[in-house]
SEGUDREN-790206 format. One record per residue (C-alpha): y, x, z; residue number from 1; chain. Coordinates in steps of 0.2 Angstrom, whole numbers. Layout:
R north  east    up num chaine
R     Y     X     Z NUM      A
...
end
This chain:
R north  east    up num chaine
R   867   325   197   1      A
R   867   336   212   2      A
R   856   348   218   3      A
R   841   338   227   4      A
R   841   320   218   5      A
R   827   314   208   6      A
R   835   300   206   7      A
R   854   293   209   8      A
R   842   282   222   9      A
R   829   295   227  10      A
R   832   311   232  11      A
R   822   326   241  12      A
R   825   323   261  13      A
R   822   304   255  14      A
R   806   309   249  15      A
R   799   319   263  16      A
R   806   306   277  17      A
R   793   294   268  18      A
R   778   307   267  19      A
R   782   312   284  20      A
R   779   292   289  21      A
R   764   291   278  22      A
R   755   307   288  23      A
R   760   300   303  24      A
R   753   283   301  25      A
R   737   292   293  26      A
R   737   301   310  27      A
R   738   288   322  28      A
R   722   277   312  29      A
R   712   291   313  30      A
R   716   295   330  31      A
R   713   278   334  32      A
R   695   277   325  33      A
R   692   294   334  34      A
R   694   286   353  35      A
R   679   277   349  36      A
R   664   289   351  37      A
R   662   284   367  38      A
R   657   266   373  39      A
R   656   259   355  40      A
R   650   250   346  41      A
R   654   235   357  42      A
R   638   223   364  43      A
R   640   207   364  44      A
R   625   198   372  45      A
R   628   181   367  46      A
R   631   185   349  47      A
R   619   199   343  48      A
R   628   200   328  49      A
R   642   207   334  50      A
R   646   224   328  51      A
R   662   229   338  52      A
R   675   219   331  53      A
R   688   234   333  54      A
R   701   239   317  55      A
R   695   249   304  56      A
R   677   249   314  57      A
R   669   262   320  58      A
R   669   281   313  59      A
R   655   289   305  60      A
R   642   299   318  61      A
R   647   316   322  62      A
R   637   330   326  63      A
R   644   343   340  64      A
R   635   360   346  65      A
R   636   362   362  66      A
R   639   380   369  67      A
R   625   393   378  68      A
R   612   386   363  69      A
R   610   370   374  70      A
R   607   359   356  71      A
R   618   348   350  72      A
R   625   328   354  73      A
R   627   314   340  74      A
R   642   303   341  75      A
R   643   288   343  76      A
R   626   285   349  77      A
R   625   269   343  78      A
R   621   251   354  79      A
R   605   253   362  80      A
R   607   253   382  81      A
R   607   268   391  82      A
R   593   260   403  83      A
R   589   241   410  84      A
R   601   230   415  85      A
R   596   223   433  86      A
R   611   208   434  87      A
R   612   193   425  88      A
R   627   182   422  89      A
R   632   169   435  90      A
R   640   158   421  91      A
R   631   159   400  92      A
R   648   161   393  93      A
R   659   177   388  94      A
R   669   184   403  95      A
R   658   178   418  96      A
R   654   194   428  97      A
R   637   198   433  98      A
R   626   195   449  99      A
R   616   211   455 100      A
R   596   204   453 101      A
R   590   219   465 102      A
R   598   234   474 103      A
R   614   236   466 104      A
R   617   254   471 105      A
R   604   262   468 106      A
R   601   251   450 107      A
R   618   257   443 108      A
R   627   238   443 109      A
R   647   239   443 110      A
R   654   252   454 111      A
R   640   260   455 112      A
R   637   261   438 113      A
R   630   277   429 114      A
R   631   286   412 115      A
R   615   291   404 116      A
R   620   309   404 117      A
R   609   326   399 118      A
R   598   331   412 119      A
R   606   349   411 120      A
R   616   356   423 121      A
R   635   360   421 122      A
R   638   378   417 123      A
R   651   391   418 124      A
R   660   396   402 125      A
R   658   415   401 126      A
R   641   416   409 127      A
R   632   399   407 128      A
R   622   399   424 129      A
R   625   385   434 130      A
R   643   380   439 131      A
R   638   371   455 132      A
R   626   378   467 133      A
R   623   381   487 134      A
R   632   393   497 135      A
R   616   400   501 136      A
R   614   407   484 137      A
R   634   408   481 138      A
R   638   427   485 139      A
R   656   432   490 140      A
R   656   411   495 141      A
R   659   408   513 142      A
R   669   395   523 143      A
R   687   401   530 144      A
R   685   406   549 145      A
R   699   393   553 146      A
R   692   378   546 147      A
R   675   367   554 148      A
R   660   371   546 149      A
R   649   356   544 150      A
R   632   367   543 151      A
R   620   360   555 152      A
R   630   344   559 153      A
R   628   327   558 154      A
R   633   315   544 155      A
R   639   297   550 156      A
R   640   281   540 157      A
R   653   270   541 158      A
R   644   260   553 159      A
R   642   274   565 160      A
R   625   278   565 161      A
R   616   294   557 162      A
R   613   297   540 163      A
R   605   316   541 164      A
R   612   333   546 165      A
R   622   344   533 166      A
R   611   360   528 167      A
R   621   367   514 168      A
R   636   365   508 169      A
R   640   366   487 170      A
R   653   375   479 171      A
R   660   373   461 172      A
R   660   393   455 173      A
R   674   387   440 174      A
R   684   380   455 175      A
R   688   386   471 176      A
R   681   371   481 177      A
R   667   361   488 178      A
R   661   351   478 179      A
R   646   341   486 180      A
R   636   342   506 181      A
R   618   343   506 182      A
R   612   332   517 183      A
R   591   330   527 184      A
R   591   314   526 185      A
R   573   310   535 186      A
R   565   324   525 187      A
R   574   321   507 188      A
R   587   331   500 189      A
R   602   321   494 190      A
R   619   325   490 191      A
R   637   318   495 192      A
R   652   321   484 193      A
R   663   330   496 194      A
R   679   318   492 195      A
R   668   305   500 196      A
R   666   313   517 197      A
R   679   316   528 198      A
R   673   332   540 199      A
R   680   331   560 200      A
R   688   347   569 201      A
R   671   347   577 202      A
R   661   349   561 203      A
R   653   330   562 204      A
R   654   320   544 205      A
R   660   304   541 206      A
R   657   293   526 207      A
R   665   277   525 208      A
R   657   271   508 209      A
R   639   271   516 210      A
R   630   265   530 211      A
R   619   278   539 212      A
R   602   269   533 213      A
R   609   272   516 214      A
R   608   293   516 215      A
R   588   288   513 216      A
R   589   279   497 217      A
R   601   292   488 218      A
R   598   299   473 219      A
R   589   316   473 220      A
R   589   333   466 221      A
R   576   339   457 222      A
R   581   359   458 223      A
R   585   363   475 224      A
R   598   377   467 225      A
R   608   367   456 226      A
R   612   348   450 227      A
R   612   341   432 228      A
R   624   332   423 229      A
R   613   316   426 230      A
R   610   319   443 231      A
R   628   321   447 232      A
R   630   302   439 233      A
R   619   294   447 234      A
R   624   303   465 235      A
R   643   300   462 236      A
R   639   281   456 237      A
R   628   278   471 238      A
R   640   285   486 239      A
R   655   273   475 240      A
R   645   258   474 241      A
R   644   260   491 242      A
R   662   253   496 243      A
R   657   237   487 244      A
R   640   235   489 245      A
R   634   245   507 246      A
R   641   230   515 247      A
R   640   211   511 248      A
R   657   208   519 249      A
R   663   219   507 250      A
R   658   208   494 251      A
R   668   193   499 252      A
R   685   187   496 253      A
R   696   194   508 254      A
R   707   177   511 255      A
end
């Protein structure tokens, strides 16, 4: 027999080809089972019964510790919804897309949908203070000489008419960029994301997503020095929802 054969039929590389395949397809099903922490288990609403219907179902509840002693997160989360659903179905049958029953950007329907998040703020890795704050209280933050500074301007809808003037602008201290503009929208502090403003060699903001009158109804802040996880959501999911909702034409078919 030579050196390596367990068998005339088996023999050592043999042996390890199939264990290898064996690992592998042990790796992929629990790679698999593990994709489903987030958004699972499945809801259906006309079968209450239904408990995901997904292969090899869902995986145990995990427990992760989060860093700078913020606690810890259980996942899955398990089925209950993050917060009221204000649509309803046009047609009582699987697969019918749902009709907003109020203000759908500011009630978290399609694209301006939001995830229940913690009400933390996102912090930086060596220091755990807030990672996005106001240049005010940013040192060694300014805004390059060469470039408009949107300070004291005035923020547009896509419409054309006034939202607010910009006070602040907020910079991400992991990143070197802007993250959102603070915006005095008749007395209220709100937020933009800055990838949904477009800023005009004179300084003047644009934002196409929103109407003017909508700078009024955003979400708001409710530490004027830095945003939470939750907060950020529910701002990025408004100013989105915008491009669908801010306008009814947006709405329609476009043939």
């Amino acid at each position: 027999m030579e050196f390596g054969n367990i068998t005339s039929y088996i023999d050592a590389p043999q042996l390890l080809l199939y264990l290898f395949w064996l690992f592998f397809f042990s790796l992929i099903i629990y790679l698999h089972n593990e994709t489903k922490r987030e958004g699972y288990p499945l809801v259906d609403s006309h079968n209450p019964k239904y408990k995901g219907g997904t292969l090899w179902g869902t995986p145990k509840p995990k427990t992760y510790t989060l860093n700078h002693n913020q606690g810890s997160f259980v996942a899955p989360r398990g089925s209950d919804p993050q917060y009221e659903l204000k649509a309803e179905q046009l047609v009582n049958a699987p697969g019918f897309p749902l009709e907003p029953t109020g203000n759908p950007m500011t009630d978290g329907i399609g694209p301006a949908a939001w995830a229940n998040r913690p009400d933390v703020p996102d912090l930086t890795h060596d220091e755990g203070s807030p990672r996005i704050i106001p240049m005010r209280i940013a040192e060694n933050w300014n805004i390059e000489s060469r470039d408009p500074d949107p300070r004291g301007k005035t923020i547009y809808g896509t419409d054309g008419e006034p939202g607010g003037t910009v006070t602040d602008v907020w910079v991400d201290l992991a990143e070197p960029h802007i993250r959102y503009l603070e915006i005095d929208a008749n007395g209220r502090r709100v937020l933009i994301p800055m990838t949904m403003a477009r800023v005009k060699k004179t300084g003047d903001v644009v934002a196409k997503s929103v109407c003017g009158r909508h700078f009024a109804d955003a979400p708001t802040i409710a530490n004027p020095n830095f945003v939470t996880l939750l907060e950020e959501d529910k701002i990025c999911g408004y100013f989105g929802g915008g491009y669908l909702y801010a306008l009814d034409e947006r709405t329609e078919p476009l043939l």
